[in-house]
VMD Tcl script that builds the backbone (N, CA, C; Angstrom):
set m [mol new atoms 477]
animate dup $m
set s [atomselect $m all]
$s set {name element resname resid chain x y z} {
  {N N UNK 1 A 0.841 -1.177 0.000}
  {CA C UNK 1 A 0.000 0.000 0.000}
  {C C UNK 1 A 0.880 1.231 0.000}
  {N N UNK 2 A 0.553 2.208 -0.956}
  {CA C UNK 2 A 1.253 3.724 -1.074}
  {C C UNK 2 A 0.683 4.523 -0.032}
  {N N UNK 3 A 1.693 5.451 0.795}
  {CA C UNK 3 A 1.283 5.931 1.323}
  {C C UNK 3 A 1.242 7.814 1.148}
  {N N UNK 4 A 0.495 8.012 1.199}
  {CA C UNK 4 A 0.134 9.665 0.455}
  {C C UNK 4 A 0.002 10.869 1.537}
  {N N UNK 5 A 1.061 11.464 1.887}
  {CA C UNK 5 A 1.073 12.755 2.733}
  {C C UNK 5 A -0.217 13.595 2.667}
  {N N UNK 6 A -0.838 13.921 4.116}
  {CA C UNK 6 A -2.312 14.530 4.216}
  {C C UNK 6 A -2.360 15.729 3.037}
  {N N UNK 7 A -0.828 15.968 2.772}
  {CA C UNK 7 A -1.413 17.625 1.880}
  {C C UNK 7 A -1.417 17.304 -0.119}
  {N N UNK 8 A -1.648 15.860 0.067}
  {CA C UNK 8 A -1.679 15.608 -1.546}
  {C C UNK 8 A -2.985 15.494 -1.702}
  {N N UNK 9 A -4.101 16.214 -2.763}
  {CA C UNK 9 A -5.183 15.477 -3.417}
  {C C UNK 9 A -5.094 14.229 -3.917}
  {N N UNK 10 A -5.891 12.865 -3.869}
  {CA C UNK 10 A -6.007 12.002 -4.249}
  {C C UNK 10 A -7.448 12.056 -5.445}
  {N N UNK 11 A -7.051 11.373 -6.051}
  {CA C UNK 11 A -8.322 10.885 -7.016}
  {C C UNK 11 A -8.098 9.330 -7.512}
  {N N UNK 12 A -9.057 8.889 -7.062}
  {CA C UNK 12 A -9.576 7.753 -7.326}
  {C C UNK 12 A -10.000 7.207 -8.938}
  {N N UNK 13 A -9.637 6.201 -9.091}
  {CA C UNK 13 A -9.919 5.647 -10.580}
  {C C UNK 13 A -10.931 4.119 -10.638}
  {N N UNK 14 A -11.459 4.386 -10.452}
  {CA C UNK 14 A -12.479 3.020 -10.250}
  {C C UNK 14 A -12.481 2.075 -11.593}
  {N N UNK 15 A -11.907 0.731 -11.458}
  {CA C UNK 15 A -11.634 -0.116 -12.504}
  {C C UNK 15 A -13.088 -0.877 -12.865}
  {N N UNK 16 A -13.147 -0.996 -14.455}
  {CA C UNK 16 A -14.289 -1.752 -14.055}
  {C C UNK 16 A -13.897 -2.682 -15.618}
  {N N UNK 17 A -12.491 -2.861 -15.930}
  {CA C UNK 17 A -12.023 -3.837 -16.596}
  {C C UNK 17 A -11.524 -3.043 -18.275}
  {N N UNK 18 A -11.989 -1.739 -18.120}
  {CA C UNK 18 A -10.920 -1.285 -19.115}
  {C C UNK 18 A -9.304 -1.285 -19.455}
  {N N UNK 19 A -9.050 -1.093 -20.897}
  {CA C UNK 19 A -7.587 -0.995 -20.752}
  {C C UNK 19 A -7.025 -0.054 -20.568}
  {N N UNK 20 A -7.538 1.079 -20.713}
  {CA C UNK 20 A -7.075 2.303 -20.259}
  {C C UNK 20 A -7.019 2.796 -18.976}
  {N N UNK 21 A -7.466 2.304 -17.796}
  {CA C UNK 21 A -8.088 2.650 -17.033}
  {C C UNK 21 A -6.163 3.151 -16.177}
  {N N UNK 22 A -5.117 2.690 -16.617}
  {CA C UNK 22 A -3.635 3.124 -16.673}
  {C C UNK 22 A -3.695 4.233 -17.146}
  {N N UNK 23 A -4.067 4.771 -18.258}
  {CA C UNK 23 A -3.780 5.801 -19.155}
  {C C UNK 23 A -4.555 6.502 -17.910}
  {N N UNK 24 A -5.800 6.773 -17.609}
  {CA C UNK 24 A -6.513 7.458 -17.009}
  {C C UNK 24 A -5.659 7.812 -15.584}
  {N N UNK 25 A -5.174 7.014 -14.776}
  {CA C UNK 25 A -4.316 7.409 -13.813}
  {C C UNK 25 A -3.342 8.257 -14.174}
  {N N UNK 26 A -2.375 7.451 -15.125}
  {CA C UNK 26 A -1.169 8.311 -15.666}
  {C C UNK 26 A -1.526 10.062 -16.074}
  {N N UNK 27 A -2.664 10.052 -16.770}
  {CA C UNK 27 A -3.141 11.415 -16.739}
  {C C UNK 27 A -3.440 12.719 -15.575}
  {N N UNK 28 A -3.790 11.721 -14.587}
  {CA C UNK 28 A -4.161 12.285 -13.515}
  {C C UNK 28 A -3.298 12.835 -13.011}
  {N N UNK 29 A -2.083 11.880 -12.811}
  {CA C UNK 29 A -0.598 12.106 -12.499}
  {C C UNK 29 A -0.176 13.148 -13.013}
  {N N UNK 30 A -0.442 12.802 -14.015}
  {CA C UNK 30 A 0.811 14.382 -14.938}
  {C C UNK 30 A 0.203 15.825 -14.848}
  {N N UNK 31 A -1.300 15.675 -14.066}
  {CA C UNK 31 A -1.738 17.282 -13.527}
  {C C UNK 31 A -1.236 17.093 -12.049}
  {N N UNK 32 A -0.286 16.589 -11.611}
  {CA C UNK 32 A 0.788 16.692 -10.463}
  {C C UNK 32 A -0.682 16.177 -9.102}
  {N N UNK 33 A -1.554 15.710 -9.539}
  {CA C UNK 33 A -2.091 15.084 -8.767}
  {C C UNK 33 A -2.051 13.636 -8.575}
  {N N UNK 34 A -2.254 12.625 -7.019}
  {CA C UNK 34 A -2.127 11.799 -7.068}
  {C C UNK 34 A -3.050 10.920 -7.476}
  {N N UNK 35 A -3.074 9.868 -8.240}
  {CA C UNK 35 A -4.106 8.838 -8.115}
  {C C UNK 35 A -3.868 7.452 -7.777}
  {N N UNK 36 A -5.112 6.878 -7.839}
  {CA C UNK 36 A -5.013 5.230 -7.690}
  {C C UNK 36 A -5.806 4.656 -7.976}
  {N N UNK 37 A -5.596 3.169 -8.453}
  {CA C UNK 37 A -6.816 2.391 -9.580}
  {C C UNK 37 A -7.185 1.327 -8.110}
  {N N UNK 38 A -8.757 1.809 -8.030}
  {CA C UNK 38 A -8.903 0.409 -6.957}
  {C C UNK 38 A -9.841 -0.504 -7.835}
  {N N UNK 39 A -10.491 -1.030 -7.329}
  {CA C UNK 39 A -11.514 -2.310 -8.131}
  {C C UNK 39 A -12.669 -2.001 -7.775}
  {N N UNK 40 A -14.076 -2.034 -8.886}
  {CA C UNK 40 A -15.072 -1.946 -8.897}
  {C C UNK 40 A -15.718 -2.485 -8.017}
  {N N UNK 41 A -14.882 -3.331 -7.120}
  {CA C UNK 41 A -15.832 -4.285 -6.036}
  {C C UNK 41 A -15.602 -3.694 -4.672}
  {N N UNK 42 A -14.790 -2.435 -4.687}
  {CA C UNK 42 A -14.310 -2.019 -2.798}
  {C C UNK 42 A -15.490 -1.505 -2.865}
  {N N UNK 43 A -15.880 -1.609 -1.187}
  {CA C UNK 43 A -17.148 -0.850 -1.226}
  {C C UNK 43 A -16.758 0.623 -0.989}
  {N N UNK 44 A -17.783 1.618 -1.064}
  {CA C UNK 44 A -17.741 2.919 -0.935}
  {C C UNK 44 A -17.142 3.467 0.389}
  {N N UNK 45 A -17.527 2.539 1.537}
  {CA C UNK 45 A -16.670 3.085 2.801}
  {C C UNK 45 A -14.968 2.977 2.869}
  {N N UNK 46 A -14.682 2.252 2.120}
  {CA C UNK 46 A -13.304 1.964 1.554}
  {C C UNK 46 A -12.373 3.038 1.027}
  {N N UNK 47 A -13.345 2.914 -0.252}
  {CA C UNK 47 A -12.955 4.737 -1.228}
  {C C UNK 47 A -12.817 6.048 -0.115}
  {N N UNK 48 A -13.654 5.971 0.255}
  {CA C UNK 48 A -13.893 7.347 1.309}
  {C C UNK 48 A -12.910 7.355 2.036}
  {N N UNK 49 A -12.555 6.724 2.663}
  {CA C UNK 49 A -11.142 6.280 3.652}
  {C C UNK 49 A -10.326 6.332 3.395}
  {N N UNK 50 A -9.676 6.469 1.902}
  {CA C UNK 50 A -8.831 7.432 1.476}
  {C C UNK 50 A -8.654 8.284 0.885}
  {N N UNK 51 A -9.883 9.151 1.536}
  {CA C UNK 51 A -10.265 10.720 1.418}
  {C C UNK 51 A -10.218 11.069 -0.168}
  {N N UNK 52 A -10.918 10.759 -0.998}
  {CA C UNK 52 A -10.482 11.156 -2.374}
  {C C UNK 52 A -11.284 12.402 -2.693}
  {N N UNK 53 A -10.527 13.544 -3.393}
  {CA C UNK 53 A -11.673 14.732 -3.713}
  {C C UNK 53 A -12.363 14.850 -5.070}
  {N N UNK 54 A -11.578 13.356 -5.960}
  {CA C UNK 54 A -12.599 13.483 -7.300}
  {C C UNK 54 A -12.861 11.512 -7.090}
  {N N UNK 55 A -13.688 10.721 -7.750}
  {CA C UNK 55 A -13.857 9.499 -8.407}
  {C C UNK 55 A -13.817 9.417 -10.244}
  {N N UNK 56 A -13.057 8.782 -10.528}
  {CA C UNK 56 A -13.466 8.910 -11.603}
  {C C UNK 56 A -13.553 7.025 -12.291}
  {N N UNK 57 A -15.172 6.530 -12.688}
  {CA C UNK 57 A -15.595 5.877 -13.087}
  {C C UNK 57 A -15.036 5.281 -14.478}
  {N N UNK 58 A -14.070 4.149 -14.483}
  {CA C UNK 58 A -13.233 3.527 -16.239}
  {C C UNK 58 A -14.432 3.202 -16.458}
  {N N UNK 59 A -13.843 2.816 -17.721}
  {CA C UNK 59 A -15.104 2.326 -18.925}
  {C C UNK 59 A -14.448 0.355 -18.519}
  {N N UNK 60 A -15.163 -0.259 -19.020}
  {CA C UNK 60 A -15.353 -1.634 -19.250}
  {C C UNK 60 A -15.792 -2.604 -20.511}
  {N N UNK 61 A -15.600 -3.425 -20.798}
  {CA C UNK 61 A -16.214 -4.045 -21.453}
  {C C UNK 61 A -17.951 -4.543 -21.535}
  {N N UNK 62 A -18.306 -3.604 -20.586}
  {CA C UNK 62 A -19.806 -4.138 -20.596}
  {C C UNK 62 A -20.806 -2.649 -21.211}
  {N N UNK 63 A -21.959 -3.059 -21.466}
  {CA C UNK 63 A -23.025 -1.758 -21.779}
  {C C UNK 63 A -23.710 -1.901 -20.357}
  {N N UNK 64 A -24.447 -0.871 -19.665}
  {CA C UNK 64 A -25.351 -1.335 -18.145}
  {C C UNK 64 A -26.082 -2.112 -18.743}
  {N N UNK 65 A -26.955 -2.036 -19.806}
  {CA C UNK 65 A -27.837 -3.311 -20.051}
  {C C UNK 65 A -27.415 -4.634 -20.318}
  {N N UNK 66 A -26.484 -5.260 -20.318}
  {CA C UNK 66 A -26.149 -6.234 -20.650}
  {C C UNK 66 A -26.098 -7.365 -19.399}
  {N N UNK 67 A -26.282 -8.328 -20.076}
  {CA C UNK 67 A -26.566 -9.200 -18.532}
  {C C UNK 67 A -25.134 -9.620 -17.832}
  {N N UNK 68 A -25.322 -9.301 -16.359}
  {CA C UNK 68 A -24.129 -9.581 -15.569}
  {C C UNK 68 A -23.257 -8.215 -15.712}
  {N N UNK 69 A -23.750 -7.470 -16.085}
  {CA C UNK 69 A -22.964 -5.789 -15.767}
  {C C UNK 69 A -22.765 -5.497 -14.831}
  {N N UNK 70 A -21.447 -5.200 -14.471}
  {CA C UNK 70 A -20.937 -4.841 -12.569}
  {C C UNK 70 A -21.895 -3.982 -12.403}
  {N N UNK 71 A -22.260 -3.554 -11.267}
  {CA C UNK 71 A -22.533 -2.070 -10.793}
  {C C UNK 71 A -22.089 -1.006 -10.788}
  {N N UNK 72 A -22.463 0.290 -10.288}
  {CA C UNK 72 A -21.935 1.270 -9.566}
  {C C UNK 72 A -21.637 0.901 -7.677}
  {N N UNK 73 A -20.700 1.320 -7.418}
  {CA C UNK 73 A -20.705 0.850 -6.123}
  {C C UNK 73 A -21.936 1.318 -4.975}
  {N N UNK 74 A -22.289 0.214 -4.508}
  {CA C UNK 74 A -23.166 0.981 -3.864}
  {C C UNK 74 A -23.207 1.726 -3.003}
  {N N UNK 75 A -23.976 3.362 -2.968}
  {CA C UNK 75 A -24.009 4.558 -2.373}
  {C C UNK 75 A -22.718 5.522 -2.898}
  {N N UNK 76 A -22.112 5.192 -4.060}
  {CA C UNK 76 A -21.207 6.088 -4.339}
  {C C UNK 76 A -21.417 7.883 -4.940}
  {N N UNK 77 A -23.061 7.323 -5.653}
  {CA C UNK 77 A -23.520 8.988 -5.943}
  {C C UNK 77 A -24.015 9.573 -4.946}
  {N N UNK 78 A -24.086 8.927 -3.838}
  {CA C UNK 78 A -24.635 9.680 -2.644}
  {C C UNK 78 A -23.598 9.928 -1.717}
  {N N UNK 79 A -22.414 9.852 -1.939}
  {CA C UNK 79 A -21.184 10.053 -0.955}
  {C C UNK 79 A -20.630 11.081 -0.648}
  {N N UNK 80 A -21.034 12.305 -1.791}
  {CA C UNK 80 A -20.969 13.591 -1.731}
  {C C UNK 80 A -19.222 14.022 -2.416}
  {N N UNK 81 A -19.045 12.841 -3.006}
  {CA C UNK 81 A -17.487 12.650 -3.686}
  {C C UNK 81 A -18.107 13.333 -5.453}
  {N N UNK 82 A -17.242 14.195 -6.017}
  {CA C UNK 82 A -17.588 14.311 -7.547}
  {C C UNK 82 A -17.219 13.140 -7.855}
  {N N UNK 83 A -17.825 13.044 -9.348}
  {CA C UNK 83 A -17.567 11.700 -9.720}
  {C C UNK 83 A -17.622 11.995 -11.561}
  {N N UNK 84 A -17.053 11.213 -12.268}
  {CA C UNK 84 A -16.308 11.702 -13.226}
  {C C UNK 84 A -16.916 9.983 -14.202}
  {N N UNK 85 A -17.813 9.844 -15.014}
  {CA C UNK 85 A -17.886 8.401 -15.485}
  {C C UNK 85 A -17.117 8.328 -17.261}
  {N N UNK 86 A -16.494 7.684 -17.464}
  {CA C UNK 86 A -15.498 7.446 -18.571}
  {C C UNK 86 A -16.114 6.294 -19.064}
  {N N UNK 87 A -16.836 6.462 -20.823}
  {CA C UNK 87 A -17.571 4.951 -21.296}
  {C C UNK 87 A -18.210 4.103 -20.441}
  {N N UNK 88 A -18.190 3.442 -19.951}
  {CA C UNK 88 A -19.205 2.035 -19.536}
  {C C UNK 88 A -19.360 3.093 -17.776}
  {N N UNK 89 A -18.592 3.710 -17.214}
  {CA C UNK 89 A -18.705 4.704 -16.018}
  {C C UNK 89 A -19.454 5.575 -16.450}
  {N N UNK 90 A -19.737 5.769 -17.792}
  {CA C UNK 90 A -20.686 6.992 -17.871}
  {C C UNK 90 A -22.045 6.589 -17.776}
  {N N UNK 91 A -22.255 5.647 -18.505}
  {CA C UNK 91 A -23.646 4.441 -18.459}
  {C C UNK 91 A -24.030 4.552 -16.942}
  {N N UNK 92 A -23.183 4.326 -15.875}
  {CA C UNK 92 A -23.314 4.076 -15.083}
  {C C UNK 92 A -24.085 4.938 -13.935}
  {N N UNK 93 A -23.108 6.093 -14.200}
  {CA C UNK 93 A -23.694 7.629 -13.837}
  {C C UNK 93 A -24.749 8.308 -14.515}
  {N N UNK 94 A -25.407 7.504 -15.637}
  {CA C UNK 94 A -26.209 8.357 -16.237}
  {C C UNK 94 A -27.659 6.930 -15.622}
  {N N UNK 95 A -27.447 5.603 -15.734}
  {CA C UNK 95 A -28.524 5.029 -15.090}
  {C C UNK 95 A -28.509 5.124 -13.891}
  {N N UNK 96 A -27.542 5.230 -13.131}
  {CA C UNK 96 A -27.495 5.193 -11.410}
  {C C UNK 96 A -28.038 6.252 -11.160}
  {N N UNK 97 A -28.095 7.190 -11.779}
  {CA C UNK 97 A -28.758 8.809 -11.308}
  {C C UNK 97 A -30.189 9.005 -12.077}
  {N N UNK 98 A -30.701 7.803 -12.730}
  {CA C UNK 98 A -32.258 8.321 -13.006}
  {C C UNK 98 A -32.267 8.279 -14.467}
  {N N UNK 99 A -31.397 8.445 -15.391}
  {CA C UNK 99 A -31.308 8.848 -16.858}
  {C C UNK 99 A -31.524 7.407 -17.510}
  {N N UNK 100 A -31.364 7.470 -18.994}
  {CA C UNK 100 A -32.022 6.534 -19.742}
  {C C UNK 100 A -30.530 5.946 -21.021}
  {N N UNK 101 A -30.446 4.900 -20.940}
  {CA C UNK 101 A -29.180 4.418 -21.670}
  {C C UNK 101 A -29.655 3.442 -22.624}
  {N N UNK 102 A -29.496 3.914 -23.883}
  {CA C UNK 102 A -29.913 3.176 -24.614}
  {C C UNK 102 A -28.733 2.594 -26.257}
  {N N UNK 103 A -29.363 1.277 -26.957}
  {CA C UNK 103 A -28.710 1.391 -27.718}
  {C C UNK 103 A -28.618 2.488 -28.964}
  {N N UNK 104 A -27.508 2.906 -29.414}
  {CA C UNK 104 A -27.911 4.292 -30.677}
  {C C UNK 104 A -28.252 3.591 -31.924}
  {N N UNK 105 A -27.650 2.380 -32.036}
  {CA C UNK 105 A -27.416 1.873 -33.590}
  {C C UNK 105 A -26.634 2.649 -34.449}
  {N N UNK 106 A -25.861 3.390 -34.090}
  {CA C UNK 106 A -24.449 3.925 -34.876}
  {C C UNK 106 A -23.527 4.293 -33.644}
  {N N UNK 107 A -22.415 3.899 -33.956}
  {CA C UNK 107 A -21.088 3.519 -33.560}
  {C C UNK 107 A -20.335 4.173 -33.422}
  {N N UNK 108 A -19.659 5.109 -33.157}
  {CA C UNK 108 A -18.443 6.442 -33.101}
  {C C UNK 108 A -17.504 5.877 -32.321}
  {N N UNK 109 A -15.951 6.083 -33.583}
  {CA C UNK 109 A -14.866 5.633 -32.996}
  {C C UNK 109 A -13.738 6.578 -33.346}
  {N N UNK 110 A -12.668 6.767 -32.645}
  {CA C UNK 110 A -12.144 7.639 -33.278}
  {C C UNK 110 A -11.771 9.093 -32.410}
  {N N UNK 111 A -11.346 10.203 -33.063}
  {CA C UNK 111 A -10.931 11.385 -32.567}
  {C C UNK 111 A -12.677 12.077 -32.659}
  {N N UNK 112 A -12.885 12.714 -31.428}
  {CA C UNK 112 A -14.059 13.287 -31.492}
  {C C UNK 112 A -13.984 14.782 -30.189}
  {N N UNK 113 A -14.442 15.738 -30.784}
  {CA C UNK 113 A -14.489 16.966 -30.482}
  {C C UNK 113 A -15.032 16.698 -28.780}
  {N N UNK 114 A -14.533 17.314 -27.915}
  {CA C UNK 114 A -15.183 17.682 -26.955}
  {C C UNK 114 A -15.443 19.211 -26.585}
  {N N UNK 115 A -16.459 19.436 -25.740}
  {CA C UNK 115 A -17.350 20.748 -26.209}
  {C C UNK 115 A -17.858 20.804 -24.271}
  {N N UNK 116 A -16.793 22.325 -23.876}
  {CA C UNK 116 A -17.272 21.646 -22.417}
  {C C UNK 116 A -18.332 22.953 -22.022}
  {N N UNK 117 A -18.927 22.627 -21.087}
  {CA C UNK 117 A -20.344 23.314 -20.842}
  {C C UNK 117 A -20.266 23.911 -19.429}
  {N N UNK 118 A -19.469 23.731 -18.688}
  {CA C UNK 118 A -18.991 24.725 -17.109}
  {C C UNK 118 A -19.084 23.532 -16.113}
  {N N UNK 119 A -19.057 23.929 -15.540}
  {CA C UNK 119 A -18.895 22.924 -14.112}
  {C C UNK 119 A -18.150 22.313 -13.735}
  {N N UNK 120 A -18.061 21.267 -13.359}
  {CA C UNK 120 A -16.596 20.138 -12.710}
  {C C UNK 120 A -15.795 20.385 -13.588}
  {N N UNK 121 A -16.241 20.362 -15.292}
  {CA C UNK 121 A -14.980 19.950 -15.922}
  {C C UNK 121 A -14.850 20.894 -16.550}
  {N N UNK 122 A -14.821 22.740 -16.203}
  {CA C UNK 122 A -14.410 23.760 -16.519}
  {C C UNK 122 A -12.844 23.729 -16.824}
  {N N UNK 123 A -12.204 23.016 -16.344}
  {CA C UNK 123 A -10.463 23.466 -16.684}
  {C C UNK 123 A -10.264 22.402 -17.977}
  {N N UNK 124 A -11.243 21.602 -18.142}
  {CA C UNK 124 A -10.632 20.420 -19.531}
  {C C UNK 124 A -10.853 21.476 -20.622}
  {N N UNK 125 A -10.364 20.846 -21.716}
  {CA C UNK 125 A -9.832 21.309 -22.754}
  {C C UNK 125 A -10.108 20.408 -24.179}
  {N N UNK 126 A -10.927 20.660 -24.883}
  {CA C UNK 126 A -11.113 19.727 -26.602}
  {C C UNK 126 A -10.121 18.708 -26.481}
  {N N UNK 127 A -10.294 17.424 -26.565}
  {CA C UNK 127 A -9.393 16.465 -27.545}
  {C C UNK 127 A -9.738 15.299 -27.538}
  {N N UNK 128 A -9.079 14.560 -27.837}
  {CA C UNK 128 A -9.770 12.587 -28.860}
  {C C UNK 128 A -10.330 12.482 -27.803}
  {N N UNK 129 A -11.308 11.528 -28.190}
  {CA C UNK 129 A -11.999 10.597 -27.487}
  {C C UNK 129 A -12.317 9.612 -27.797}
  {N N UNK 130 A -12.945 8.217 -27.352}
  {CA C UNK 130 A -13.367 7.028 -27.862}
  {C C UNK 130 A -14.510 6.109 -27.529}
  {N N UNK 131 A -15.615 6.167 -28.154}
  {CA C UNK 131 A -17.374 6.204 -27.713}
  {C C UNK 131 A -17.049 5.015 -28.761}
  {N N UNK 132 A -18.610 4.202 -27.641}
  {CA C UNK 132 A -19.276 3.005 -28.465}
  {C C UNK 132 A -20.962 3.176 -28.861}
  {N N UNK 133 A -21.338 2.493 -29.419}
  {CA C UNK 133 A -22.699 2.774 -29.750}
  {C C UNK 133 A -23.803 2.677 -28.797}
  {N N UNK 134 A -23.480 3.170 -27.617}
  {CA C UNK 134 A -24.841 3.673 -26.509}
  {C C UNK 134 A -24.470 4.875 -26.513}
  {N N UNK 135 A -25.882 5.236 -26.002}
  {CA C UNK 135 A -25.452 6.870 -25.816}
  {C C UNK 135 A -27.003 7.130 -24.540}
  {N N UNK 136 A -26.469 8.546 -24.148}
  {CA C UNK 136 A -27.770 8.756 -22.961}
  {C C UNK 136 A -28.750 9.150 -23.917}
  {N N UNK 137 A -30.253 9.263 -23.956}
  {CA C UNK 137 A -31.297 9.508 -24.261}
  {C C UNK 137 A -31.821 11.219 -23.222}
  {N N UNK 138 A -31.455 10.655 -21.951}
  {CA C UNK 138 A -31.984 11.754 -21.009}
  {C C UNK 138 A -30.875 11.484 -19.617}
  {N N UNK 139 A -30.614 12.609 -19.428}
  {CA C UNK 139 A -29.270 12.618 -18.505}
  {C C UNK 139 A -30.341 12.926 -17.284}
  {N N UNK 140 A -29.483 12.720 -15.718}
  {CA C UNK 140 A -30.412 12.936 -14.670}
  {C C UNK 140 A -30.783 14.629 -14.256}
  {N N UNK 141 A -31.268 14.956 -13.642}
  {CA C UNK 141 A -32.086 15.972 -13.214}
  {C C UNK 141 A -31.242 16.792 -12.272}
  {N N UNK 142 A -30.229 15.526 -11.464}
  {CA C UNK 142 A -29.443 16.632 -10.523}
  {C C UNK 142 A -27.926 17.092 -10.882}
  {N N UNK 143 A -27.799 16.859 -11.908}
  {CA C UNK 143 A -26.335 17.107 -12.748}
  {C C UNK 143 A -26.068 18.720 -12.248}
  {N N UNK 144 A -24.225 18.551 -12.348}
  {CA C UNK 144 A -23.863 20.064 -12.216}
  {C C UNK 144 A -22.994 20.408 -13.516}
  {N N UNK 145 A -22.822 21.060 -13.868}
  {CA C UNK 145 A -22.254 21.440 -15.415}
  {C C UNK 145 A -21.811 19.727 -16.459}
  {N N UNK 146 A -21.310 19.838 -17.656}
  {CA C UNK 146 A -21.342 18.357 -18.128}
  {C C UNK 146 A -20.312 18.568 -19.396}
  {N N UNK 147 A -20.398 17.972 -20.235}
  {CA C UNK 147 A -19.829 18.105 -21.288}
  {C C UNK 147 A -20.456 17.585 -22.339}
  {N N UNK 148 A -20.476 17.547 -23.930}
  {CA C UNK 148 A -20.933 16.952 -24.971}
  {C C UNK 148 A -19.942 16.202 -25.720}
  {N N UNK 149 A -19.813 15.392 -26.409}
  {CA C UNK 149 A -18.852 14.574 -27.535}
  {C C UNK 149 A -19.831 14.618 -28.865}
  {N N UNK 150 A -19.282 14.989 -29.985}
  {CA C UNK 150 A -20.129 14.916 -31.450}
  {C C UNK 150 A -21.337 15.779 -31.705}
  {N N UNK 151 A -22.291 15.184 -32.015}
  {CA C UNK 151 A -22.926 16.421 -32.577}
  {C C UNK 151 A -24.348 16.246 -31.598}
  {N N UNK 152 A -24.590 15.798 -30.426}
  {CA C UNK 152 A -25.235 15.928 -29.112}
  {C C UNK 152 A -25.813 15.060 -28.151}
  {N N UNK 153 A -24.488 14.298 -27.908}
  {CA C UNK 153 A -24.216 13.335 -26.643}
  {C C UNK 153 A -24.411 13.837 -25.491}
  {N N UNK 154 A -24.759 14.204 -24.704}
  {CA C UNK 154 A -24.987 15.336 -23.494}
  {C C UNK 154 A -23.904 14.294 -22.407}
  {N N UNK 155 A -23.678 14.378 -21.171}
  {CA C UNK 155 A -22.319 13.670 -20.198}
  {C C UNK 155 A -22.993 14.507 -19.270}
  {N N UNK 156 A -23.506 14.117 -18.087}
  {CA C UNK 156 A -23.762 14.656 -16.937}
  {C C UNK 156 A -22.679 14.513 -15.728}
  {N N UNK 157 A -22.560 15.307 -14.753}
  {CA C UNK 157 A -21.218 15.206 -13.993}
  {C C UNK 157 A -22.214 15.091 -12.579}
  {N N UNK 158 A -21.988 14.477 -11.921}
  {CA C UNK 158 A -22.135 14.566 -10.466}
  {C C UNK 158 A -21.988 15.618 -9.695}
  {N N UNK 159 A -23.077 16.100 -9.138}
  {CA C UNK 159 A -22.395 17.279 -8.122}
  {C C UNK 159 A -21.348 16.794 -7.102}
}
mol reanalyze $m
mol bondsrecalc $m
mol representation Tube
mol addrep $m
């Protein structure tokens, strides 16, 4: 176990079997913040316990509808932690919070515009991305600023 001096931010990377879910730390890292990849299965009193001030949800190999799809951990949108969902984490944050995930029947792969809209993710900045063919229909109700990908994917952020 790493041990992290009280005056470092931590952010959390919640695995849920992506391959990137490295890249996503390493990123985190290089904004001189710390992170760490735990497993989709710690429970939420776990996470909390090492005080994290963002979560951010990997993508996976699964769609939420698909049978045998991990969860969201339970009580994690209610933990009062931001929370950040990346592909199959976004599914997650967009059904765990009330919204509607459905299949699109077209596919987007590739470099794709991001288009940010204020809130949590006010300091990001346009660049690639990599979407599969779900997309939200209707994002939840208690979202705080969000972002878009393409020509109107909506991404809701957790307060």
């Amino acid at each position: 176990m790493v041990s992290v001096p009280g005056g470092f931010d931590t952010v959390l990377v919640v695995d849920f079997g992506a391959q990137y879910a490295q890249l996503i730390a390493r990123r985190v890292r290089e904004c001189h913040v710390y992170s760490e990849i735990v497993p989709s299965t710690m429970p939420v009193a776990e996470m909390l316990a090492k005080r994290p001030k963002a979560i951010i949800l990997s993508g996976g190999p699964s769609s939420v509808y698909a049978d045998g799809a991990p969860p969201a951990p339970a009580g994690l949108f209610e933990a009062g932690v931001p929370v950040l969902g990346i592909c199959y984490g976004f599914q997650l944050m967009v059904a765990g919070l009330g919204g509607t995930v459905e299949r699109t029947g077209a596919a987007e792969y590739g470099a794709t515009a991001l288009a940010n809209t204020g809130g949590a993710l006010r300091h990001l900045h346009g660049g690639p991305a990599r979407l599969r063919g779900d997309g939200a229909d209707r994002s939840h109700p208690g979202g705080r600023g969000g972002e878009h990908q393409g020509p109107a994917v909506r991404r809701p952020v957790s307060p």
